[in-house]
SEKEKOL-34152 format. One record per residue (C-alpha): x, y, z; residue in three letters; residue number from 0. Coordinates in steps of 0.25 Angstrom, whole numbers, plus 5000, padded with zeros to 4 digits. Layout:
<tordren east="X" north="Y" up="Z" type="Ala" seq="NUM"/>
...
//
This chain:
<tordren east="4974" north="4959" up="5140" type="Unk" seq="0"/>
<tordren east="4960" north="4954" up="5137" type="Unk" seq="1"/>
<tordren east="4957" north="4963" up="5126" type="Unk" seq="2"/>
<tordren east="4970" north="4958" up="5120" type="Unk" seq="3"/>
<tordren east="4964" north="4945" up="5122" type="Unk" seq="4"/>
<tordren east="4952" north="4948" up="5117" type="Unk" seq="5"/>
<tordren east="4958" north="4955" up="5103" type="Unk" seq="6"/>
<tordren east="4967" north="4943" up="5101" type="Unk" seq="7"/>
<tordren east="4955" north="4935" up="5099" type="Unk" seq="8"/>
<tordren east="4951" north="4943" up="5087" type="Unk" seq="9"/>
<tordren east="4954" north="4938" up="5073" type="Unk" seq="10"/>
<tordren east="4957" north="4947" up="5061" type="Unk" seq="11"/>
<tordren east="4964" north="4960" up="5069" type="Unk" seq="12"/>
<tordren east="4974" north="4968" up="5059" type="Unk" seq="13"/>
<tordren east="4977" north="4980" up="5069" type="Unk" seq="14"/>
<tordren east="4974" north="4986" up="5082" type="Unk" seq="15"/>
<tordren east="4971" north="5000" up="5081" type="Unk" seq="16"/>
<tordren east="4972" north="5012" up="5090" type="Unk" seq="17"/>
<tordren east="4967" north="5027" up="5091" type="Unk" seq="18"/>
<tordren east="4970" north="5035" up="5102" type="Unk" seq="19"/>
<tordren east="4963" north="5047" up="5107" type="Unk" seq="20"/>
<tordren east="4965" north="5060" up="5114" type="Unk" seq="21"/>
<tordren east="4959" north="5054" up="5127" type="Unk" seq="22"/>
<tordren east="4970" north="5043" up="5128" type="Unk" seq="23"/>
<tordren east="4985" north="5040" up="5128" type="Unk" seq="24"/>
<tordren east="4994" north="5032" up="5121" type="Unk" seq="25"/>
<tordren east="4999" north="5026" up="5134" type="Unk" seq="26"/>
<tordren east="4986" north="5021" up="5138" type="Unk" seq="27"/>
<tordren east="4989" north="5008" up="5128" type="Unk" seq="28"/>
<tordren east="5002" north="5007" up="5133" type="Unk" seq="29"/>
<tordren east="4998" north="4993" up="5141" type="Unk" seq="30"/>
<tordren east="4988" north="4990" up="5128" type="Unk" seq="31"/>
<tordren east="5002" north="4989" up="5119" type="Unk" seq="32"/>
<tordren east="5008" north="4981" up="5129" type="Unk" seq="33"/>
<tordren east="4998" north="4970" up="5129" type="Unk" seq="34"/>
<tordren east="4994" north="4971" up="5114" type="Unk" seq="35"/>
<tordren east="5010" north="4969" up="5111" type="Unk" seq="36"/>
<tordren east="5012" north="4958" up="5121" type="Unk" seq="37"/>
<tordren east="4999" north="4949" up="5120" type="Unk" seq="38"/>
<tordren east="4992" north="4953" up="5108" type="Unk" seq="39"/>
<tordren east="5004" north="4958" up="5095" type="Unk" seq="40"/>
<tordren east="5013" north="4945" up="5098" type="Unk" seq="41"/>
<tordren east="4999" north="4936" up="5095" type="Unk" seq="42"/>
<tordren east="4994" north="4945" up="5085" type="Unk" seq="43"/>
<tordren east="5006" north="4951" up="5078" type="Unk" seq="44"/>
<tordren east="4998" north="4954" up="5064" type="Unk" seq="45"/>
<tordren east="4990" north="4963" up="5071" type="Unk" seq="46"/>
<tordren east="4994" north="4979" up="5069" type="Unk" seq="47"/>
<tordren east="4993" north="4990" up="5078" type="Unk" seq="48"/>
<tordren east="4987" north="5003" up="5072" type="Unk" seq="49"/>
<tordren east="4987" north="5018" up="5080" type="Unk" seq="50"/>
<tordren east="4982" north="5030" up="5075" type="Unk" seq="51"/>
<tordren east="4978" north="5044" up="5080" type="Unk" seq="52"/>
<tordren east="4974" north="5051" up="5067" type="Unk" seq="53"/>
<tordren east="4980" north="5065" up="5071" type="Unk" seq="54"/>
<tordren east="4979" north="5067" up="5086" type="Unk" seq="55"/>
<tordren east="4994" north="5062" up="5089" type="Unk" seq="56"/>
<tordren east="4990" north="5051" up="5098" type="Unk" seq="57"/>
<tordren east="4999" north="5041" up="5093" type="Unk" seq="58"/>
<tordren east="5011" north="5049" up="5090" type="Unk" seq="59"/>
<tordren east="5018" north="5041" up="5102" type="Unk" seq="60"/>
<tordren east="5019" north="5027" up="5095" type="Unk" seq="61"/>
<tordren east="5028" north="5024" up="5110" type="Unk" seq="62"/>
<tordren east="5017" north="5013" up="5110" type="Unk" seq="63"/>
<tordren east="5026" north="5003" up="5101" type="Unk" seq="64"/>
<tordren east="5034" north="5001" up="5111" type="Unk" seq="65"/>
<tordren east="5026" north="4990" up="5118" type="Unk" seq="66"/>
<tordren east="5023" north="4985" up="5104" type="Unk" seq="67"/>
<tordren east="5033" north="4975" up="5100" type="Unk" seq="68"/>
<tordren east="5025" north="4966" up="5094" type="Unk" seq="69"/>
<tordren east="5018" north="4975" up="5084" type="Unk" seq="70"/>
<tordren east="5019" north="4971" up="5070" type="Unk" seq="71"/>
<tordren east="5009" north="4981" up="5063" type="Unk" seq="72"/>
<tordren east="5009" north="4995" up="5067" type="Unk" seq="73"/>
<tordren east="5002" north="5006" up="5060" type="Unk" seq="74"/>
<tordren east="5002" north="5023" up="5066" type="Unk" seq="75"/>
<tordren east="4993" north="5034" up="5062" type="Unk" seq="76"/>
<tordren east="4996" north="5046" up="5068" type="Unk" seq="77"/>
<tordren east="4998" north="5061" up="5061" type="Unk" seq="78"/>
<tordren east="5006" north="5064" up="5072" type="Unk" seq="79"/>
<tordren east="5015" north="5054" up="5074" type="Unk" seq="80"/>
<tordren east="5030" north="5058" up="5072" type="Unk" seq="81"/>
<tordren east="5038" north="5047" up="5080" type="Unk" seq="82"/>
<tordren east="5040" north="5032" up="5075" type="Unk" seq="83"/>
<tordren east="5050" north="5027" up="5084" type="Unk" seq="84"/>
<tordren east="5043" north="5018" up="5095" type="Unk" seq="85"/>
<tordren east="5039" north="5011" up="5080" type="Unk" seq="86"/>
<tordren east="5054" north="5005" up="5080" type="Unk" seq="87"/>
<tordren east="5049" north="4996" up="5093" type="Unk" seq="88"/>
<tordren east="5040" north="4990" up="5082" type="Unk" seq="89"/>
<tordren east="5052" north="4979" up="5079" type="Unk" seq="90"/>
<tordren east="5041" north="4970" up="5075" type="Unk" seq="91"/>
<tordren east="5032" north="4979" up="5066" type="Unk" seq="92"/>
<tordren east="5028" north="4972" up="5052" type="Unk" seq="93"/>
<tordren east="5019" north="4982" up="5047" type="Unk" seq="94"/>
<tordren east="5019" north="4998" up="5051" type="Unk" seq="95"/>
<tordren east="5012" north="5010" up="5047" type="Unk" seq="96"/>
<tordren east="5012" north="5025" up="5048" type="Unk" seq="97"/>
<tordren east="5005" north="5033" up="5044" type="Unk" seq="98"/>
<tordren east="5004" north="5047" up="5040" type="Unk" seq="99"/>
<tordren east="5009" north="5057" up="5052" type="Unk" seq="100"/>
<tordren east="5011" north="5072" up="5051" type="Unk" seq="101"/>
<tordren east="5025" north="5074" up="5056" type="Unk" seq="102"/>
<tordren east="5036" north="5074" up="5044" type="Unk" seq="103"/>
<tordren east="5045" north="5071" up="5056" type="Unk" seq="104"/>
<tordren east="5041" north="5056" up="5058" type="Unk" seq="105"/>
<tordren east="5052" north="5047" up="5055" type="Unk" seq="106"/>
<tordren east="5053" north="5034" up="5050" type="Unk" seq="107"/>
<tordren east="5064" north="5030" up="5056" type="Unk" seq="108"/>
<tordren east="5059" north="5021" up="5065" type="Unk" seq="109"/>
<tordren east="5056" north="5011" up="5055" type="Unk" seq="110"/>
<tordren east="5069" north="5007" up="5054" type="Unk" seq="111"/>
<tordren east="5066" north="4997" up="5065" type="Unk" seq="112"/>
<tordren east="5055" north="4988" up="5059" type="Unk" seq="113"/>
<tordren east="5063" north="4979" up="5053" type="Unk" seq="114"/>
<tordren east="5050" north="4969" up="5053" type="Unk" seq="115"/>
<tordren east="5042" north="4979" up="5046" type="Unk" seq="116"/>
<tordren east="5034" north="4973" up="5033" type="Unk" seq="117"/>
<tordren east="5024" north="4984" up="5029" type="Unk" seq="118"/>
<tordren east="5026" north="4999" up="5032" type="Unk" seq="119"/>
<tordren east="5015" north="5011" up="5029" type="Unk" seq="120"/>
<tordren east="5021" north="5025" up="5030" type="Unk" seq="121"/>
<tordren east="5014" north="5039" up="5026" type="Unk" seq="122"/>
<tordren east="5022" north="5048" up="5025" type="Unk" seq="123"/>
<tordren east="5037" north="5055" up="5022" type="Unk" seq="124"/>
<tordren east="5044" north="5053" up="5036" type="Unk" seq="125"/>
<tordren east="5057" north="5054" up="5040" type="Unk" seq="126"/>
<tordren east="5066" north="5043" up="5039" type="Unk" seq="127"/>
<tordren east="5058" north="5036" up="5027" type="Unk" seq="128"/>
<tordren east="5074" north="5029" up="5025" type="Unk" seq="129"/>
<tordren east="5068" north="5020" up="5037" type="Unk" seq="130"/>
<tordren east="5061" north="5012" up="5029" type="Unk" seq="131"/>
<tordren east="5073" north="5006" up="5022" type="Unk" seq="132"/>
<tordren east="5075" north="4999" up="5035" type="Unk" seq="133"/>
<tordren east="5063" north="4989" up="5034" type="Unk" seq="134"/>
<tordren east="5069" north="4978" up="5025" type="Unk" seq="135"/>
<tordren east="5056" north="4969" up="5029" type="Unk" seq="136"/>
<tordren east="5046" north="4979" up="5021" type="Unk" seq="137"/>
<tordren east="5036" north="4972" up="5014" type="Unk" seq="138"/>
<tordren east="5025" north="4984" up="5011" type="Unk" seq="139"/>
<tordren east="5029" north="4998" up="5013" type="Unk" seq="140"/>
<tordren east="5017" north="5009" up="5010" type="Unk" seq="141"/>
<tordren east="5022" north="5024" up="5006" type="Unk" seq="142"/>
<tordren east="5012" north="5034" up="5008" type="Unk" seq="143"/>
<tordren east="5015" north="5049" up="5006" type="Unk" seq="144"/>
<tordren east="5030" north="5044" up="5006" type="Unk" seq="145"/>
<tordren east="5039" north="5053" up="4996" type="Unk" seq="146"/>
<tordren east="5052" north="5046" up="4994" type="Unk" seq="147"/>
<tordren east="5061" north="5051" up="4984" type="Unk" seq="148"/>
<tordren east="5067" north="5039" up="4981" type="Unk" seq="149"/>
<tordren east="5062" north="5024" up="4985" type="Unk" seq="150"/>
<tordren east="5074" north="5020" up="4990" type="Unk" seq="151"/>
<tordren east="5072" north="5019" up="5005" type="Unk" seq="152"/>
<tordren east="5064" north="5006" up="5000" type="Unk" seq="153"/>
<tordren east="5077" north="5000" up="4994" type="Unk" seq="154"/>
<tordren east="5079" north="4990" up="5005" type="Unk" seq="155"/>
<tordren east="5066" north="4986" up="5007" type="Unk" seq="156"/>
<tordren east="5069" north="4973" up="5000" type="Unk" seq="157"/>
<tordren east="5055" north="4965" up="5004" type="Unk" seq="158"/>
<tordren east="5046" north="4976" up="5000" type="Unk" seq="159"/>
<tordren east="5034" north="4970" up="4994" type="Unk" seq="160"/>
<tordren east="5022" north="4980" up="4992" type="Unk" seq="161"/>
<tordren east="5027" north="4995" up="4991" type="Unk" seq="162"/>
<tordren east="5014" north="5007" up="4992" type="Unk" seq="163"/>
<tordren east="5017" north="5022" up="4989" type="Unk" seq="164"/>
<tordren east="5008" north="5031" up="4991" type="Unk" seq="165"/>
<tordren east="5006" north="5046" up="4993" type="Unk" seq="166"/>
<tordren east="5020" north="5053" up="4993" type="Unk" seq="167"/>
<tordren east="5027" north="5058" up="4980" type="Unk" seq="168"/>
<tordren east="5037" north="5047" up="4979" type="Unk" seq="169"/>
<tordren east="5039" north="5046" up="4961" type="Unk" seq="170"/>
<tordren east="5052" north="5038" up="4963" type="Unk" seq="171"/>
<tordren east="5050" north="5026" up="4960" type="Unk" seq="172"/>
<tordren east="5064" north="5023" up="4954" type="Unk" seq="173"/>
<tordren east="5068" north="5011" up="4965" type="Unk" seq="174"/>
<tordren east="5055" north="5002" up="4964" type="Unk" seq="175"/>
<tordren east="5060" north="4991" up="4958" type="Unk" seq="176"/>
<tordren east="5072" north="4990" up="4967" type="Unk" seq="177"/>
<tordren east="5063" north="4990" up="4980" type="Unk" seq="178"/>
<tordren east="5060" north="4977" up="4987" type="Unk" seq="179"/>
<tordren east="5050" north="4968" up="4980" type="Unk" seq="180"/>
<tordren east="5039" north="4975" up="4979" type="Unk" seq="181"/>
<tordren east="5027" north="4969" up="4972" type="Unk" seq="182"/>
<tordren east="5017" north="4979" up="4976" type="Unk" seq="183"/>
<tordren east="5019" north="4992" up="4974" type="Unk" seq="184"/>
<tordren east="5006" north="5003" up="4976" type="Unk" seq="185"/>
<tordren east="5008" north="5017" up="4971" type="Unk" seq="186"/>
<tordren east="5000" north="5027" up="4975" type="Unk" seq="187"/>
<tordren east="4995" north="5043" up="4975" type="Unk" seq="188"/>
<tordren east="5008" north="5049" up="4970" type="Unk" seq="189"/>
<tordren east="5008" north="5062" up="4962" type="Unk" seq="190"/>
<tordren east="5016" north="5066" up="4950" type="Unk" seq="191"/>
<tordren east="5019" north="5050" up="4948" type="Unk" seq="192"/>
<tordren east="5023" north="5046" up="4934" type="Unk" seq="193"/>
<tordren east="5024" north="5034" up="4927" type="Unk" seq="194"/>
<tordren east="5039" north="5039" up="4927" type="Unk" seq="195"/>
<tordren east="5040" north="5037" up="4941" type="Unk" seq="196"/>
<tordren east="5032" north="5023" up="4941" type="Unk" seq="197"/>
<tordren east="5039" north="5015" up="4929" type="Unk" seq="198"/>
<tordren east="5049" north="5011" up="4940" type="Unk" seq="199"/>
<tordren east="5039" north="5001" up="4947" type="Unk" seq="200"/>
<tordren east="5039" north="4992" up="4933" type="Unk" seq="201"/>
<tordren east="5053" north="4989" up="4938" type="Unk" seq="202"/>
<tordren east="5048" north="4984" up="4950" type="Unk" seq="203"/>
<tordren east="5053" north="4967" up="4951" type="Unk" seq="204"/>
<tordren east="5043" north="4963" up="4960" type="Unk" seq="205"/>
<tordren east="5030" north="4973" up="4956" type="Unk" seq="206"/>
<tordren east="5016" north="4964" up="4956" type="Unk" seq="207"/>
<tordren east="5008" north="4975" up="4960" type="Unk" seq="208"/>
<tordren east="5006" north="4989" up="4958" type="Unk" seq="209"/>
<tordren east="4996" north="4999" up="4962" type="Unk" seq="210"/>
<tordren east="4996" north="5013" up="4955" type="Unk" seq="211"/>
<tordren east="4985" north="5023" up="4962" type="Unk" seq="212"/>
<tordren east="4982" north="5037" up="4960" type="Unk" seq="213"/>
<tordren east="4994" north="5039" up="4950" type="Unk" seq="214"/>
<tordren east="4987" north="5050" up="4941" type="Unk" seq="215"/>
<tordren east="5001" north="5050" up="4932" type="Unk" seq="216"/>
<tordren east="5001" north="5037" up="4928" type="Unk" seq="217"/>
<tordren east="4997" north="5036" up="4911" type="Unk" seq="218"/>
<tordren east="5000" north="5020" up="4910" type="Unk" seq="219"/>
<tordren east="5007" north="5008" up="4912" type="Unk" seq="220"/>
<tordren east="5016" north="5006" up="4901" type="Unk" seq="221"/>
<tordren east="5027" north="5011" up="4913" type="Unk" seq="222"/>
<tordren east="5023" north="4998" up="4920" type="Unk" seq="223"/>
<tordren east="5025" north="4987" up="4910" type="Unk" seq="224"/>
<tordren east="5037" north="4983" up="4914" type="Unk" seq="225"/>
<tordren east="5032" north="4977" up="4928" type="Unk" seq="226"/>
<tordren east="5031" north="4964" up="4924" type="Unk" seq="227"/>
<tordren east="5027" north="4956" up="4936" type="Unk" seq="228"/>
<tordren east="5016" north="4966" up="4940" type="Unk" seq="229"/>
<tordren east="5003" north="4959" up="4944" type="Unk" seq="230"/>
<tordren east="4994" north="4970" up="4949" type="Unk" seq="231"/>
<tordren east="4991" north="4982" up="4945" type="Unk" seq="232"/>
<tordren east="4982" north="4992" up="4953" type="Unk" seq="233"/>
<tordren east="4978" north="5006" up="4946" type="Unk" seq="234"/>
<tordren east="4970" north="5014" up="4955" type="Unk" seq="235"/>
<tordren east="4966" north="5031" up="4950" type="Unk" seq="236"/>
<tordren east="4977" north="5033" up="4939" type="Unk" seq="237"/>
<tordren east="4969" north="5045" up="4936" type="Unk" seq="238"/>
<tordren east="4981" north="5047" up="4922" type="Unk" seq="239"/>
<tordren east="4980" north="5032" up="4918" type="Unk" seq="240"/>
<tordren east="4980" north="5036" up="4902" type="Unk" seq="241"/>
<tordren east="4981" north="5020" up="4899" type="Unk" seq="242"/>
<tordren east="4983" north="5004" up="4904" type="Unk" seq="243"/>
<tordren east="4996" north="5004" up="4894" type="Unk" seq="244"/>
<tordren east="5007" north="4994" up="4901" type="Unk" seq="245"/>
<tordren east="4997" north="4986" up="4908" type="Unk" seq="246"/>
<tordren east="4997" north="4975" up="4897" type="Unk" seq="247"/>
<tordren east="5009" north="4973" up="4899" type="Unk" seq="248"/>
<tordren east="5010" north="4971" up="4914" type="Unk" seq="249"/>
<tordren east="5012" north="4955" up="4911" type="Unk" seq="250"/>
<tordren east="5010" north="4951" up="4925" type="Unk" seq="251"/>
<tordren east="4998" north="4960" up="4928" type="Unk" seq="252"/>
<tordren east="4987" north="4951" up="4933" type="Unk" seq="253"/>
<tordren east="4977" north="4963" up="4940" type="Unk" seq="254"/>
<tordren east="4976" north="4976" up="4936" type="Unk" seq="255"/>
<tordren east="4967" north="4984" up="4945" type="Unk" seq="256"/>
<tordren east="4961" north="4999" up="4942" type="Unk" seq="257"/>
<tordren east="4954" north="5008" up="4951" type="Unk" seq="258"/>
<tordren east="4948" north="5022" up="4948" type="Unk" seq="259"/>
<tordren east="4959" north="5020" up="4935" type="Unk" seq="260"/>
<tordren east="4956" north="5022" up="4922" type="Unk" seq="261"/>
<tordren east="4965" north="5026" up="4907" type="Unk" seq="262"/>
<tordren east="4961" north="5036" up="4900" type="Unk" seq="263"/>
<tordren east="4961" north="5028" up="4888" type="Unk" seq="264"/>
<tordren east="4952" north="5018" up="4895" type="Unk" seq="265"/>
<tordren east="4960" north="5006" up="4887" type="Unk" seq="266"/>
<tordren east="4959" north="4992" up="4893" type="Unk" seq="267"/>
<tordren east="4967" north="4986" up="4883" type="Unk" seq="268"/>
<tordren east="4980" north="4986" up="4893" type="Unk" seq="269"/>
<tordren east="4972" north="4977" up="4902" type="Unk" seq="270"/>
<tordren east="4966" north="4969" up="4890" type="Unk" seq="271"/>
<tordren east="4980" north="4965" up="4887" type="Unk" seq="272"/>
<tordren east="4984" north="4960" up="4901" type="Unk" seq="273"/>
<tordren east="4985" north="4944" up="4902" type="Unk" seq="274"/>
<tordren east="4988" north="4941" up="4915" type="Unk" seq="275"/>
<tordren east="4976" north="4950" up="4922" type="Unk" seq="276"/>
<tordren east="4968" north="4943" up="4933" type="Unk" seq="277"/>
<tordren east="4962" north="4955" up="4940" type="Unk" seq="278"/>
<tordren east="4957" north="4968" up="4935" type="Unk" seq="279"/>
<tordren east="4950" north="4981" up="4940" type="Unk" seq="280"/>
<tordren east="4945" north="4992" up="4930" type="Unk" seq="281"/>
<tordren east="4936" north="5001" up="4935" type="Unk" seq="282"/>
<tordren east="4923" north="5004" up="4928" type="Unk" seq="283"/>
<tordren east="4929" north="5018" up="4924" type="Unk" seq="284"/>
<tordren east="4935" north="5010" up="4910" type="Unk" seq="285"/>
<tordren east="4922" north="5010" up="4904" type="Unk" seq="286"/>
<tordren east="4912" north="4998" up="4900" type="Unk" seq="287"/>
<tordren east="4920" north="4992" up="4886" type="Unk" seq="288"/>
<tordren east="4933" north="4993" up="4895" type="Unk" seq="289"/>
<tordren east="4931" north="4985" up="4907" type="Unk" seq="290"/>
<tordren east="4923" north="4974" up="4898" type="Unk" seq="291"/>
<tordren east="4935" north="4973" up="4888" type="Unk" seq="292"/>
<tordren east="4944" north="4971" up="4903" type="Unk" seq="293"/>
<tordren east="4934" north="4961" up="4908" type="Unk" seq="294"/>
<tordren east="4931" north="4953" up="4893" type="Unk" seq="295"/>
<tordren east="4946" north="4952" up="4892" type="Unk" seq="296"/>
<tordren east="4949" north="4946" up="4905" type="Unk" seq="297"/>
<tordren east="4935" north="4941" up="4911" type="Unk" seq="298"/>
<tordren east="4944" north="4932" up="4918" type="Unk" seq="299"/>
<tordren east="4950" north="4943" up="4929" type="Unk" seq="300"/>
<tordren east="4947" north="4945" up="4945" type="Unk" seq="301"/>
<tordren east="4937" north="4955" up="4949" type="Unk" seq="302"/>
<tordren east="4943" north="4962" up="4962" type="Unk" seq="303"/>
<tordren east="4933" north="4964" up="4972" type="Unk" seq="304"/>
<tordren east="4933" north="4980" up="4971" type="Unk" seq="305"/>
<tordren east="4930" north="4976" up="4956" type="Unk" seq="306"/>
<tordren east="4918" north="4970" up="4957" type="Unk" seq="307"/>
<tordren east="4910" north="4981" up="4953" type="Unk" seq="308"/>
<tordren east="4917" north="4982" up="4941" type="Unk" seq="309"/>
<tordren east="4916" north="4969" up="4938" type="Unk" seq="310"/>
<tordren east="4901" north="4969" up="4939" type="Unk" seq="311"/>
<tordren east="4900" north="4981" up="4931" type="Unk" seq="312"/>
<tordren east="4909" north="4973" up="4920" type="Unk" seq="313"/>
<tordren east="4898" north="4961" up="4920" type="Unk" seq="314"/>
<tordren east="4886" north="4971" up="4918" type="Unk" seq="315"/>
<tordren east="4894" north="4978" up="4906" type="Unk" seq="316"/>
<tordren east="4895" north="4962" up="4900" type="Unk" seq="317"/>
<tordren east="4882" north="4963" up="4902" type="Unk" seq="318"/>
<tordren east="4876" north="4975" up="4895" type="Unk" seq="319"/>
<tordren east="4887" north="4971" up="4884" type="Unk" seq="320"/>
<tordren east="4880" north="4958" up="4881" type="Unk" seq="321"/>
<tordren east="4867" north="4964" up="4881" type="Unk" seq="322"/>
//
């Protein structure tokens, strides 16, 4: 009880984190949950609760939660885990992540009684992936090495905001616009994607911001230009990019951010012709005339602070150019 009184007294915690070894057992903590949930979670309730065990099976017995029922953030990382359940005692849980496990077995099932749950991270194709139909209160969901045939288990998730897919071979895109209200949507590290399969999220009501990574399929943008009310655009290794075309006419496009991306026609004039910019990221990769033409027309814009490089490699080309 005094080291619970001792840890109350620190500022700044975001999560508790534990690691068991081979010498010692899960049930040696059993009192340690009881006294963390009853005097420490129902003062500090933002505080998460991490457990891992990389790939010794140490935590495959999450019958722990149990004497947690003041947990709000909870996050798992073991290969070996195969059973959720004692997760469904979680009736307070906001934020919840799993992460990748072995076992094909694993259901999901057991998420069908977070009815709190605001954020959820899963790797991994699991049984019972129809679960997460049943958490109405979702604000953020992250997909990673998910394939689903169809989006359609995301239809009644009616408050979701921010929408990550990474990993998996999901290409069906078709139902995005009719998913929640999203704003932010991050796709990520799918093969054999096509702008085909992408042209559905310029349908998208409620998109403001998009990040595209390591898409190597994708030519342009012209499949894009009718999201009109998209702010943010992140490009990050689109090794195929062939041109900028469509992002002119992004009306509402106020940053447009590129990392290890650059056309293979090198031609800034897309961005040239975009009014609203306010932030911009081009990597040095462009070339010296490019990235002055970008700065000269809109030495106005915000430096990010991973750009700063860049930015002062821009004030010494203006310099050598004056000389």
């Amino acid at each position: 009880m005094n080291d619970i009184n001792k840890i109350l007294l620190i500022e700044g915690i975001d999560r508790m984190q534990f690691f068991l070894s081979k010498d010692l057992s899960p049930q040696v903590f059993d009192e340690t949950w009881k006294l963390l949930n009853q005097h420490y979670y129902t003062k500090r309730p933002n505080v998460g609760l991490r457990v891992y065990g990389h790939i010794h099976g140490l935590w495959t017995n999450l019958s722990f939660l149990t004497y947690l029922s003041n947990l709000r953030r909870f996050a798992v990382s073991e290969w070996l885990l195969e059973d959720l359940s004692p997760i469904s005692c979680l009736e307070k849980l906001e934020y919840l992540v799993i992460g990748e496990t072995k076992s094909s077995r694993l259901s999901y099932s057991p998420l069908r009684s977070l009815t709190k749950l605001k954020t959820l991270y899963i790797n991994g194709t699991k049984k019972d992936m129809e679960a997460i139909s049943s958490l109405k209160q979702l604000k953020k969901l992250n997909l990673r090495s998910v394939v689903l045939d169809s989006l359609d288990i995301l239809l009644p998730l009616k408050e979701l905001e921010e929408l990550h897919i990474i990993l998996g071979g999901t290409r069906n895109f078709d139902l995005l616009p009719k998913i929640g209200k999203i704003s932010l949507l991050e796709i990520c590290w799918i093969r054999e994607l096509y702008e085909t399969n992408l042209s559905p999220i310029a349908a998208m009501p409620y998109l403001q911001e998009l990040w595209l990574r390591d898409l190597r399929h994708i030519k342009d943008f012209r499949w894009l230009k009718h999201a009109k009310k998209l702010e943010v655009l992140l490009l990050d290794s689109l090794k195929g990019l062939e041109s900028l075309d469509g992002v002119q006419d992004l009306i509402s496009l106020k940053a447009l951010r590129m990392s290890a991306t650059r056309t293979k026609d090198r031609n800034v004039e897309p961005i040239l012709q975009c009014t609203k910019l306010q932030q911009i990221g081009i990597p040095l990769m462009w070339g010296r005339e490019n990235i002055l033409r970008v700065h000269e027309k809109h030495p106005h814009l915000h430096v990010r602070e991973n750009m700063i490089k860049t930015e002062g490699a821009i004030q010494k080309l203006k310099l050598s150019r004056k000389k």
